[in-house]
C-alpha positions as CSV (number, residue, x, y, z in Angstrom):
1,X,-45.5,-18.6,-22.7
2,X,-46.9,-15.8,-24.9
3,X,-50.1,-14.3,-23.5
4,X,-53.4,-15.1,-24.5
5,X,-54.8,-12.9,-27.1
6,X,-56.5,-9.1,-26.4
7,X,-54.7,-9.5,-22.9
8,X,-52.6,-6.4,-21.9
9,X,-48.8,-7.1,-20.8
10,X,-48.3,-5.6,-17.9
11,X,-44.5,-5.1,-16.0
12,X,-45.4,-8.2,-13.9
13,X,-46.3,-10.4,-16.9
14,X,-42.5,-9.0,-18.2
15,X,-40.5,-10.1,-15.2
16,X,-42.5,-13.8,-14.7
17,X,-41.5,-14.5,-18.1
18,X,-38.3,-13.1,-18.1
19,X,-37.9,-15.4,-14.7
20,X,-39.1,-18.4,-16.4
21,X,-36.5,-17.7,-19.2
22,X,-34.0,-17.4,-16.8
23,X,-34.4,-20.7,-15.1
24,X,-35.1,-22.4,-18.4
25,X,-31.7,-20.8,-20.0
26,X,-30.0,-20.1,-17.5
27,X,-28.0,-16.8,-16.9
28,X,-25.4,-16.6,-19.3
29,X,-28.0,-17.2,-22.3
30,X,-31.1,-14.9,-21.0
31,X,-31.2,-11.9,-23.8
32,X,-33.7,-9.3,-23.7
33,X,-34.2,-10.7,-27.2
34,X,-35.5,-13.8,-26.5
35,X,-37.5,-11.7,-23.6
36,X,-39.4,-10.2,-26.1
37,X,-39.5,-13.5,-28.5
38,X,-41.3,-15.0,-25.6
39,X,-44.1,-12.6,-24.8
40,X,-44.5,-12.7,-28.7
41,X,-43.5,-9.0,-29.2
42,X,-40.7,-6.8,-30.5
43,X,-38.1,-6.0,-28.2
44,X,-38.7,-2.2,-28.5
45,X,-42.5,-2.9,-27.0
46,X,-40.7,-3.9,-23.7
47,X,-39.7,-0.1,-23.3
48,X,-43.3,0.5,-23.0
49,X,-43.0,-0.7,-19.9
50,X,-39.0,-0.6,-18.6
51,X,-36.9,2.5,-19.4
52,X,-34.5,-0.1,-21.6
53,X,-32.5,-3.1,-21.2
54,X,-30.4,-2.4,-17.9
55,X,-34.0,-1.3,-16.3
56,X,-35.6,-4.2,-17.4
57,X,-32.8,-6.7,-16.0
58,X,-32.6,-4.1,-12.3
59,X,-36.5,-5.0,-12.4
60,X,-35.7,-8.8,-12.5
61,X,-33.3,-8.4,-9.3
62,X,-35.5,-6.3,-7.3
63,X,-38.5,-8.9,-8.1
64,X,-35.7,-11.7,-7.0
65,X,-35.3,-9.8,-3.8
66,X,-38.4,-9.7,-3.2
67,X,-39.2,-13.1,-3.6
68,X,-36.2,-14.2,-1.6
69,X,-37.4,-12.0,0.9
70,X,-40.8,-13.1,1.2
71,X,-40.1,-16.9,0.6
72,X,-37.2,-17.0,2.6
73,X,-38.0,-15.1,5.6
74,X,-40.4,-16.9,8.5
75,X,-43.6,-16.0,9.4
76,X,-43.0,-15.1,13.3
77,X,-45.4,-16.0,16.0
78,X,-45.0,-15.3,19.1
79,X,-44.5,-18.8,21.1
80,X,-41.8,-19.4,18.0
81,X,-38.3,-20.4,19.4
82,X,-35.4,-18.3,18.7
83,X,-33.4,-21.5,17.5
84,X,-36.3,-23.1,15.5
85,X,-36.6,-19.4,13.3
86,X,-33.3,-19.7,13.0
87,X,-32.9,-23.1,11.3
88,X,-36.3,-22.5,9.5
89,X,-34.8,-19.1,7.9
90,X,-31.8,-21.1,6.7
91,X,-33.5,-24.0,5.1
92,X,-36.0,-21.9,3.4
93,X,-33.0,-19.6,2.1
94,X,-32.1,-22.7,0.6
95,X,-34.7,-24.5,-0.9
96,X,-35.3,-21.1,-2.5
97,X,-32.2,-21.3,-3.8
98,X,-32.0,-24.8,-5.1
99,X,-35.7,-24.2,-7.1
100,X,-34.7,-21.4,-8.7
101,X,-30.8,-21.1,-8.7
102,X,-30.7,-18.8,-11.8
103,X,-32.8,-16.3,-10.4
104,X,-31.1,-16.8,-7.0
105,X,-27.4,-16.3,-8.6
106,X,-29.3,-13.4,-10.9
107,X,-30.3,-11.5,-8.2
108,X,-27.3,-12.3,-5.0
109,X,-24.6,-11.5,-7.3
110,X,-25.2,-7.6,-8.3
111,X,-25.6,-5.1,-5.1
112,X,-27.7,-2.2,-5.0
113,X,-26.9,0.8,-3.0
114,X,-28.6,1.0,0.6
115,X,-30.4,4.1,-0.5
116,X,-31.7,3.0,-3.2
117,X,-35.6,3.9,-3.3
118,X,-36.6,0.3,-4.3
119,X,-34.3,-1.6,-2.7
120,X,-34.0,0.1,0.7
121,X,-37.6,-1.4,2.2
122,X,-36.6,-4.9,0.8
123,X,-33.4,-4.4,3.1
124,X,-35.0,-3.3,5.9
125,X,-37.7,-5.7,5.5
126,X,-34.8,-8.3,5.9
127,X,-32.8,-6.8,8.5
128,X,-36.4,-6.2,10.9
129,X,-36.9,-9.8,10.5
130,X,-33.0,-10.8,11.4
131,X,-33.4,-8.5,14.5
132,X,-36.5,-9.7,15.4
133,X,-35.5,-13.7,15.5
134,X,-32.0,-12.3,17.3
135,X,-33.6,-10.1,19.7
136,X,-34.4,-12.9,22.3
137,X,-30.4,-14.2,22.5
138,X,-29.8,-11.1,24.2
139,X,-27.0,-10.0,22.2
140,X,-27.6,-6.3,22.6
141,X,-28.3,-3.7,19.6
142,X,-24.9,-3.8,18.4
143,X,-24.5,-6.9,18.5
144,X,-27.8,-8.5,17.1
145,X,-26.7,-5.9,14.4
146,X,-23.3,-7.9,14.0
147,X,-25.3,-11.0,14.5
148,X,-27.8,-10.5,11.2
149,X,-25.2,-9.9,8.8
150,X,-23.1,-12.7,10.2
151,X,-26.2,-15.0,9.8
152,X,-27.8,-13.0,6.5
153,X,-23.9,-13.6,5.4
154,X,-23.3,-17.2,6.4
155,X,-25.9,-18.3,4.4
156,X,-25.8,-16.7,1.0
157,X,-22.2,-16.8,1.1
158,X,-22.7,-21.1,1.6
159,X,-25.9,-21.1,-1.1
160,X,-23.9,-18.9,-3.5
161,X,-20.6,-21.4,-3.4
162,X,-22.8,-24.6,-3.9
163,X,-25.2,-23.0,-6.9
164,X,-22.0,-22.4,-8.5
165,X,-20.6,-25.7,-7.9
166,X,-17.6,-24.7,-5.8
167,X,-18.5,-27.8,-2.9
168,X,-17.0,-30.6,-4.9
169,X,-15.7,-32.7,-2.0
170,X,-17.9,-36.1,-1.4
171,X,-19.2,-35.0,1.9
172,X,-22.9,-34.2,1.7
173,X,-23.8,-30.1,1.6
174,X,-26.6,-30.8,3.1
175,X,-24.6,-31.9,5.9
176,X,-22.5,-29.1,5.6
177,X,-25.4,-26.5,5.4
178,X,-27.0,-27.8,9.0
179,X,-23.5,-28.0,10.1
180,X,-22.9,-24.4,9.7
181,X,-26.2,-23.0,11.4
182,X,-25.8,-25.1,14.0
183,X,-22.7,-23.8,14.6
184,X,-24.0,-20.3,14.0
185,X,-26.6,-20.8,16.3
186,X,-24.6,-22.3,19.5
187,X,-22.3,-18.9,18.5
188,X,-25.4,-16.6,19.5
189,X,-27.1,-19.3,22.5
190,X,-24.3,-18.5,25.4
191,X,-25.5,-14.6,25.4
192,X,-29.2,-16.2,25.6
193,X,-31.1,-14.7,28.7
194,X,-32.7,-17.2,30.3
């Protein structure tokens, strides 16, 4: 993991590794200790680059966004189904989640304020894409606006419960998972204009 020699760290290099470390250890035993350990430098080198520990670890949840919101979210076209970029959404959500469930639970379970600087494009970034595959149910602007963080909800709240173990009946989650967007989806198809 440690960088090859004369090569500069840069804040990027910082947050892969820390990533890395986080799927390797898992949550509960990432340090910014063994952050530093990994890139081969002292722990006070990091704040070259990350205005201390608490930065360092907001830095790792914003790049988690990020990467949920551009693995996660489709790439529209126009002759693209409403239904189909629904169900496409969903299981990318989740196969994002299942390959990298430490920075998934990382990065879900803290909440940044709307307004904040960094955060606020990722969020709108999410919600334009939500509104976007909605906008053809014909749900109206209120609605589709109910709509997205009913769907945006649905799922993270369902990926959330089942990285943390919480599904522990026998029945399949996969099963459960299609089960729910279908149902989600049939919710928004009788205000579909046709």
């Amino acid at each position: 993991m440690p960088r090859p020699k004369g090569k500069t760290l840069t804040p990027q290099d910082i947050l892969d590794v820390a990533i890395i470390l986080l799927e390797t250890q898992g949550v509960e035993d990432f340090s910014i200790n063994q952050l530093a350990k990994a890139l081969a430098i002292k722990p006070p080198s990091l704040y070259n680059h990350f205005a201390g520990d608490e930065n360092i670890r907001r830095s790792i949840r914003l790049e988690g966004w990020r990467r949920i919101a551009e693995q996660c979210l489709p790439d529209i076209q126009s002759n693209d189904h409403p239904v189909d970029l629904i169900q496409r959404t969903a299981m990318r959500c989740r196969e994002f989640a299942i390959e990298n469930p430490a920075l998934y639970l990382f990065t879900i379970q803290h909440s940044f304020p709307p307004s904040d600087i960094e955060f606020s494009p990722i969020l709108h970034h999410i919600l334009d894409v939500y509104v976007t595959i909605l906008t053809p149910f014909g749900l109206g602007q209120e609605d589709t606006l109910h709509a997205a963080r009913l769907l945006h909800s649905s799922i993270h709240g369902f990926l959330l419960n089942e990285i943390l173990g919480f599904f522990t009946a026998t029945e399949s989650t996969d099963r459960s998972f299609s089960w729910m967007v279908n149902h989600l989806v049939e919710s928004f198809l009788p205000q579909q204009v046709a």
